[in-house]
C-alpha positions as CSV (number, residue, x, y, z in Angstrom):
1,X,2.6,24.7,2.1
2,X,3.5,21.7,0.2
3,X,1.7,19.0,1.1
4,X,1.7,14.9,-0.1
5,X,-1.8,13.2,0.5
6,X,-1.0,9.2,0.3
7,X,-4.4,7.0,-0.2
8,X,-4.9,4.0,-1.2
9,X,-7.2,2.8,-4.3
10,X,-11.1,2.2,-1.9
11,X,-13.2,4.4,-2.9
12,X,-13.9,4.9,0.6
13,X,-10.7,6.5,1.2
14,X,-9.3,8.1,-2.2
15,X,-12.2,10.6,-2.6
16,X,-11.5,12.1,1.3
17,X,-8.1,12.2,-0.1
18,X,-9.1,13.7,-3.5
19,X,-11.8,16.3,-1.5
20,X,-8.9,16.9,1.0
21,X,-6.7,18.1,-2.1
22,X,-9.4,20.2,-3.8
23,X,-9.5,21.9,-0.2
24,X,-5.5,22.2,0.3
25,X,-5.5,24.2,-3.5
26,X,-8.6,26.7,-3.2
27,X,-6.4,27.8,0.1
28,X,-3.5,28.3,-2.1
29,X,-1.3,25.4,-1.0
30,X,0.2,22.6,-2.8
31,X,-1.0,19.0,-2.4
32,X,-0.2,16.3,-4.5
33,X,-2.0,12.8,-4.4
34,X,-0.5,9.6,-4.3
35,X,-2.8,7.0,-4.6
36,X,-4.0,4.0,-6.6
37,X,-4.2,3.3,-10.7
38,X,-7.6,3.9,-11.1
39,X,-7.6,7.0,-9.6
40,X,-5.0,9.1,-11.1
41,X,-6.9,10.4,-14.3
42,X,-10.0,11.6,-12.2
43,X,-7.6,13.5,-9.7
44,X,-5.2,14.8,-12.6
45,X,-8.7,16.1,-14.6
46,X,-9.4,18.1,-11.1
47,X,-5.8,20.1,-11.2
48,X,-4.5,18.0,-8.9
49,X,-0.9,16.3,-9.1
50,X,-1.0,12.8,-9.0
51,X,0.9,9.8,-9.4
52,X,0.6,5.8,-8.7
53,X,2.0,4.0,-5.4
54,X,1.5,0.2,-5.8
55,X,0.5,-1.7,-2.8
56,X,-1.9,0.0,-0.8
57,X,-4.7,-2.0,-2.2
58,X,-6.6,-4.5,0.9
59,X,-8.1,-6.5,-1.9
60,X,-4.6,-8.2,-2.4
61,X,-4.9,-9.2,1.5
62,X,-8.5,-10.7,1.8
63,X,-7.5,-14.4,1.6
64,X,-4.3,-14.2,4.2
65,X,-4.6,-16.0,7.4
66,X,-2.9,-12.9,9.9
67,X,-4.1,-10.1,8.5
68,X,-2.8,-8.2,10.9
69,X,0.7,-9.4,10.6
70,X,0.3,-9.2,6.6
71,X,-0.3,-5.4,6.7
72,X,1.6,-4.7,9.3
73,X,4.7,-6.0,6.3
74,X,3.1,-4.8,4.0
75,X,3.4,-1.6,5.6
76,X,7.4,-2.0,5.8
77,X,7.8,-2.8,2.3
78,X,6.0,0.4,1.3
79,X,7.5,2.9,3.9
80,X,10.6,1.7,2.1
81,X,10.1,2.2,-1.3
82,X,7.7,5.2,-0.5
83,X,10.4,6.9,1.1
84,X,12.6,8.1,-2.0
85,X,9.5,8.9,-3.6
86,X,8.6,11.5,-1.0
87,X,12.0,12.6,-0.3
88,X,11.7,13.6,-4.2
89,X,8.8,15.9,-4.0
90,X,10.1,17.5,-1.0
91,X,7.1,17.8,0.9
92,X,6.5,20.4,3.9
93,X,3.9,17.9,5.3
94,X,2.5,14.2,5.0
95,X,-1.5,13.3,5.0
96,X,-1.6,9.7,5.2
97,X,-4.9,7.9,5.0
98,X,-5.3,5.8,8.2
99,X,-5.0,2.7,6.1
100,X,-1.5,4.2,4.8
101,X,0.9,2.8,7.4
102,X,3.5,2.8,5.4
103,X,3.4,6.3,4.3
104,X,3.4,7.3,7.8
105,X,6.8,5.4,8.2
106,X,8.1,6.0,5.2
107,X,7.4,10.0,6.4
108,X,9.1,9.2,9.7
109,X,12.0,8.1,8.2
110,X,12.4,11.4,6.4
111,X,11.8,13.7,9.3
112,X,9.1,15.3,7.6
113,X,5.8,16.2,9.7
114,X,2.9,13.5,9.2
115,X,-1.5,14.0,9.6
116,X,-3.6,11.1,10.0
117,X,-6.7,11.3,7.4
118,X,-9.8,9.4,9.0
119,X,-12.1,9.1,6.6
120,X,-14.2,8.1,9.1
121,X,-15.3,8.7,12.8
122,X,-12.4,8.1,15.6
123,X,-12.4,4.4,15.6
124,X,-9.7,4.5,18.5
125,X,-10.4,2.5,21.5
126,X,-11.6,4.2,24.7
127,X,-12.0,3.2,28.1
128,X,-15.1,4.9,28.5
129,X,-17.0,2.5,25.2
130,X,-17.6,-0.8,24.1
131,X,-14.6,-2.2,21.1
132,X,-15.4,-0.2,18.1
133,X,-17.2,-2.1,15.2
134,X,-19.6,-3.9,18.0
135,X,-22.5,-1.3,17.1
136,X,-22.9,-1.1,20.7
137,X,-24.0,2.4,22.5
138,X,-22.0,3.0,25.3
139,X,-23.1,0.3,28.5
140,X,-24.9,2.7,31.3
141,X,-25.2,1.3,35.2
142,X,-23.3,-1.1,36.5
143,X,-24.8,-4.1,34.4
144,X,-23.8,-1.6,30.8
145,X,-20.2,-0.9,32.2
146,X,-19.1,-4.3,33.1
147,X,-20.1,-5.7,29.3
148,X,-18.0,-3.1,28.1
149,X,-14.8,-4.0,30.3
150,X,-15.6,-7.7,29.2
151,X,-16.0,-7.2,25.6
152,X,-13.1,-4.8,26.0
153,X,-10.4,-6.9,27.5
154,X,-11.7,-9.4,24.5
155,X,-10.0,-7.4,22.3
156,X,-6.9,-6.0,24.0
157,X,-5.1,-8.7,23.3
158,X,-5.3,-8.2,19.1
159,X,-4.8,-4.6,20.1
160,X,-1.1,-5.6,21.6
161,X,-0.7,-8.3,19.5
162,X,-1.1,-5.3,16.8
163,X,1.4,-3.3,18.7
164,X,4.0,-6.0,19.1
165,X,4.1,-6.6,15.1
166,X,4.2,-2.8,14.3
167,X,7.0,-2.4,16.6
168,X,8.9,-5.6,14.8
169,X,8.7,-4.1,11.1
170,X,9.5,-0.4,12.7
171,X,12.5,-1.7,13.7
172,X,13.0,-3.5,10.6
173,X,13.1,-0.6,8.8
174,X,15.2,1.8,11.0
175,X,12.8,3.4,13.0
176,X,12.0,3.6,17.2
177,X,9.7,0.7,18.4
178,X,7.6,3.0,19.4
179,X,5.4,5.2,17.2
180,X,5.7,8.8,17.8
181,X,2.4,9.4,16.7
182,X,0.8,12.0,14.3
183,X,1.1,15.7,14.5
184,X,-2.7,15.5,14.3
185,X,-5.7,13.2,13.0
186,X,-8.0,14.9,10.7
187,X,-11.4,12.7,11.5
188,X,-13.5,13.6,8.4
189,X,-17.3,12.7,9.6
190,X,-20.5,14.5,10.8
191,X,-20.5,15.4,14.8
192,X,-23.6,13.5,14.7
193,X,-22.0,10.4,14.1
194,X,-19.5,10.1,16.6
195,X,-19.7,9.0,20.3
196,X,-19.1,11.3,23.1
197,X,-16.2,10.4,25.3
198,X,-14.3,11.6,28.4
199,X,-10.9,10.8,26.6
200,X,-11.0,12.5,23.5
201,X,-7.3,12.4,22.4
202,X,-6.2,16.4,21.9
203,X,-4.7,15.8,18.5
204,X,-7.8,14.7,16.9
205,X,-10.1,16.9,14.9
206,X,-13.4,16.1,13.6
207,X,-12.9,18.1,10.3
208,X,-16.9,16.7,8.5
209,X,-16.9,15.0,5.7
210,X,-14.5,15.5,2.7
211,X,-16.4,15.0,-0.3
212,X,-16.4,14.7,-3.9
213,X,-17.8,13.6,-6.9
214,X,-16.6,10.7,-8.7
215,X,-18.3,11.1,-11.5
216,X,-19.0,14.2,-13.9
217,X,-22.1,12.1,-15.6
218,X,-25.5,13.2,-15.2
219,X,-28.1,10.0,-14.6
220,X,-31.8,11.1,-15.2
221,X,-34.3,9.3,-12.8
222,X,-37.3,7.3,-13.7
223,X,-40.1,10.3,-15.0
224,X,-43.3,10.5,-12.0
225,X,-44.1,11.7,-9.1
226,X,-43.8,8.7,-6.8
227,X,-41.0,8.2,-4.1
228,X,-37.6,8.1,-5.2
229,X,-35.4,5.3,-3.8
230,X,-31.7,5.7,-4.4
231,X,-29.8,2.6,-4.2
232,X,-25.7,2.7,-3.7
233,X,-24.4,-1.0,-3.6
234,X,-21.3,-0.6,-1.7
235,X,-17.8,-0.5,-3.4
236,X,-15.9,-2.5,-0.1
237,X,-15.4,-5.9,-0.6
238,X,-16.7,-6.1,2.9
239,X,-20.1,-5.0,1.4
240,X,-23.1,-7.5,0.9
241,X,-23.1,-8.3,-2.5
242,X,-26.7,-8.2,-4.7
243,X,-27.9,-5.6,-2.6
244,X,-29.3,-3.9,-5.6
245,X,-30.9,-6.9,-7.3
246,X,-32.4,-7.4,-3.8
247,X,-33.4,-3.9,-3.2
248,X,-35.0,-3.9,-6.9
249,X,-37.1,-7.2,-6.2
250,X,-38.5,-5.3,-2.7
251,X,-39.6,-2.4,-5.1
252,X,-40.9,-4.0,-7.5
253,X,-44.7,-3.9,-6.4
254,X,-44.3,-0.8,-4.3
255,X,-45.2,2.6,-6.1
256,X,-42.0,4.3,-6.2
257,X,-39.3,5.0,-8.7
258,X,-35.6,3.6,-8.2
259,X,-32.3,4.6,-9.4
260,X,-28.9,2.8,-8.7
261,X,-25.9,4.4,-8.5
262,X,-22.8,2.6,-9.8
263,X,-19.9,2.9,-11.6
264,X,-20.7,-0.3,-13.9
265,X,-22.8,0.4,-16.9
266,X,-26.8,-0.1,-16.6
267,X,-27.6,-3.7,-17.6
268,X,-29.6,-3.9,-20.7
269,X,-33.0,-4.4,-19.8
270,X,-34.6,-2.0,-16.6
271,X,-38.0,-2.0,-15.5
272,X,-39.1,1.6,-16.9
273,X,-39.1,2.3,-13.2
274,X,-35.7,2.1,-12.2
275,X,-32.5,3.9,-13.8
276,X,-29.1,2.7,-13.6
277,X,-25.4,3.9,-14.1
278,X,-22.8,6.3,-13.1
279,X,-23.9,9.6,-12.4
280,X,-23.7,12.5,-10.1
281,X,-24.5,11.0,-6.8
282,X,-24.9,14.7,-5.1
283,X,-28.1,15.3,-7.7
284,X,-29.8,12.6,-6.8
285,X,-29.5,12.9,-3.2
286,X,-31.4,16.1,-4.1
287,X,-33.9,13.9,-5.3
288,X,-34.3,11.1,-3.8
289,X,-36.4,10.5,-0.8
290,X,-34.4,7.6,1.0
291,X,-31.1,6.1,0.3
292,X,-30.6,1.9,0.6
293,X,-27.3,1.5,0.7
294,X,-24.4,-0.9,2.1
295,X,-23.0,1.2,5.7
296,X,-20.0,2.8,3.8
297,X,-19.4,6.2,5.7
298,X,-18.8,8.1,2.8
299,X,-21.8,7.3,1.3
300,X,-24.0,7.7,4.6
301,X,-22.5,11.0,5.3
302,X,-23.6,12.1,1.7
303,X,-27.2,11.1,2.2
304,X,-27.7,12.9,5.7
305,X,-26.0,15.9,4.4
306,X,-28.5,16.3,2.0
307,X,-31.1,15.0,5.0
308,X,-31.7,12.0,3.4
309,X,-32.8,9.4,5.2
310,X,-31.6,5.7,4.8
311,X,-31.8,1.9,5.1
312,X,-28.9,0.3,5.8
313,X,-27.5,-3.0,4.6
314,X,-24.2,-3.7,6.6
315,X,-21.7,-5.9,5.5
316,X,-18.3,-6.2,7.7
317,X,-15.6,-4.5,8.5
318,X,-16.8,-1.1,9.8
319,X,-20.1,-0.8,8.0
320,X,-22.3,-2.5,11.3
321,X,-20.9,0.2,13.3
322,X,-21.6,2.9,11.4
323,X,-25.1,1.2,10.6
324,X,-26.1,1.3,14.5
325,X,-24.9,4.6,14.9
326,X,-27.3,6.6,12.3
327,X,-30.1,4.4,13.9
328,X,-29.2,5.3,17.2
329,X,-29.1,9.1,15.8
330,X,-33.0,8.2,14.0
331,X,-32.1,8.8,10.4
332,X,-32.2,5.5,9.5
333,X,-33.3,1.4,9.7
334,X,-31.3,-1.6,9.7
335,X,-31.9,-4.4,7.7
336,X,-30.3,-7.5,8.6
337,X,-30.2,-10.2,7.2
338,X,-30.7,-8.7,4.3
339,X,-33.9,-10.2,2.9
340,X,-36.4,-8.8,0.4
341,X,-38.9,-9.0,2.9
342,X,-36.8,-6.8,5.3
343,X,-36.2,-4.5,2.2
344,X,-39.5,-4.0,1.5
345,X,-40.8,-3.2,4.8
346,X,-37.8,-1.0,6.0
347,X,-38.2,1.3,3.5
348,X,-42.3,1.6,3.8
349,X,-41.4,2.8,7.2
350,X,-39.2,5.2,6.5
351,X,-41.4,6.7,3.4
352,X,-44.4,6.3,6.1
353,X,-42.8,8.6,9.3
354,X,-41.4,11.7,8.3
355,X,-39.2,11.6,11.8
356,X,-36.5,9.8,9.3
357,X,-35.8,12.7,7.8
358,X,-36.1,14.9,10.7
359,X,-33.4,13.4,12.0
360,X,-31.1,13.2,8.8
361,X,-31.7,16.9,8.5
362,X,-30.9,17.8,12.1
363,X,-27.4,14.9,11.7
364,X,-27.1,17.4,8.6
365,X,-27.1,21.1,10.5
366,X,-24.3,19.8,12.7
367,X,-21.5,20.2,10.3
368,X,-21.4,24.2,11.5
369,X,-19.4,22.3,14.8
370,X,-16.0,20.9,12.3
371,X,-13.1,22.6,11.9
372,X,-11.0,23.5,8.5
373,X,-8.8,20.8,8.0
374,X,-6.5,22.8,6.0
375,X,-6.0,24.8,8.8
376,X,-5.8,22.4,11.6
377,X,-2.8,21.0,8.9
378,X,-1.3,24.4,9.0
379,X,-1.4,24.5,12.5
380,X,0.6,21.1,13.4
381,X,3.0,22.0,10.8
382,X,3.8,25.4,12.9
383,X,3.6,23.3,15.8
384,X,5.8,20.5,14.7
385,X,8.7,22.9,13.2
């Protein structure tokens, strides 16, 4: 099977991709990535074909007044000059990261089978929860089911307005009004991290987490035998920014040794207590005895596979969601604000009650309930013929 996995340039949703890849060749198929600049090299050192597609990066978007209506274009302009591109490599099946609309259309226009990568849990609205990104568990009794039709019909009308702008640049570009759809949605997350719900759409798949490390350094910890905090700033521009100056400042009087993982350069001068850098995030997880970190998914589903516990500090887009959720599931605090204060005391209590970890190992035995993506891919491709 030939296969084209389009991502865009977050780290949040390239390394999926990237993982996704590794997966597709140790089962003897053919993927090749499409992705961002910065991500070629790495993929191309793994084995894996890649090449560049411009404008799939969000960051150009942040300042725009519709965003919806500005991706949604965005999207168009892509699926067109995606399309040739694809119809080049000839692919037997599309993987397009759910933030890839226009590799989705541009697939469409070709005929050629398309799978939706989630690198993330199902974030599609249901009429059994609360709007996704609310944090909310889902409302129980009357009182709990009424807020969620309330905050729900608060938000159907983006959700059409979303609709009704898709439908304008599908048409724009030769395609149906409506969306046909995927011939599956691989939803790449833990089981313990998603929500139950009566209407689980058939095509989706919770596949666990596709990971992969970014970077082949190796980053030493502080010597000692006290605590190990991990910290992992986040790399959205959603994220909070100085969390690990902040984080650092908690620590400072607390005996326990830090390391920060980043892909900038350590600063010059660290407290002999703290390490910081690039480095293979997957050995210090091994480590490490509590994770602070900004609510990306990718880097939470890390942490509780290795049954890490963590602290959370969301910023927006997705990251309160997925904050509230590993809470709700016990493997970890929130903290917000975000305040050194906060810091400081969220992760005493999580050093202080081994039920933290508990929980991030038990969130970390339920990948044996995923499926194999590659083969779920297989499968709609045999489906979709």
């Amino acid at each position: 099977m030939r296969v084209v996995v389009v991502s865009g340039g977050d780290p949040g949703h390239v390394v999926p991709a990237i993982a996704l890849c590794l997966r597709f060749t140790e089962a003897g198929d053919t993927p090749i990535l499409l992705t961002g600049d910065r991500w070629v090299e790495p993929a191309t050192a793994e084995g894996i074909t890649a090449s560049r597609v411009p404008g799939l990066s969000l960051d150009d978007l942040r300042d725009v007044p519709d965003l919806g209506r500005a991706l949604h274009d965005q999207a168009a302009v892509l699926a067109s000059a995606l399309a040739p591109q694809l119809a080049a490599l000839e692919p037997d099946l599309v993987v397009c990261d759910v933030l890839a609309l226009g590799a989705s259309m541009a697939a469409e226009l070709l005929g050629v089978p398309w799978v939706q990568l989630s690198p993330h849990p199902l974030y599609e609205p249901s009429k059994w929860l609360p709007p996704m990104g609310s944090g909310l568990a889902a409302g129980t009794g009357v009182r709990g089911r009424l807020r969620d039709a309330v905050l729900r019909a608060m938000t159907a009308r983006s959700l059409r307005q979303g609709e009704r702008q898709r439908a304008v640049v599908r048409q724009r570009i030769g395609l149906s009004a409506k969306e046909p759809g995927p011939a599956a949605r691989l939803i790449a997350t833990l089981p313990a991290l998603e929500v139950p719900r009566p209407d689980w759409p058939r095509d989706a798949h919770v596949v666990g987490p596709l990971l992969w490390e970014a970077s082949r350094k190796t980053l030493s910890p502080p010597p000692g035998d006290a605590p190990l905090v991990m910290v992992a700033p986040s790399t959205a521009w959603t994220g909070v920014g100085s969390m690990a100056e902040m984080t650092l400042e908690a620590l400072r009087d607390m005996d326990v040794r830090a390391v920060v993982s980043t892909f900038a350069p350590a600063p010059a001068a660290l407290p002999q207590w703290v390490r910081s850098g690039p480095g293979k995030q997957d050995e210090l997880l091994r480590q490490a005895s509590v994770l602070v970190c900004g609510g990306g998914h990718g880097m939470l589903v890390k942490a509780l596979r290795a049954g890490v516990p963590v602290v959370v500090v969301p910023g927006g887009g997705d990251q309160w969601e997925m904050a509230s959720r590993v809470a709700r599931q016990g493997s970890g605090v929130i903290v917000r604000p975000s305040s050194v204060d906060g810091l400081r005391d969220a992760v005493t209590r999580v050093l202080g009650d081994p039920g933290f970890a508990a929980a991030a190992a038990l969130a970390a035995a339920t990948i044996a309930d995923v499926r194999d993506p590659v083969e779920v891919c297989r499968t709609a491709l045999s489906l979709a013929r």
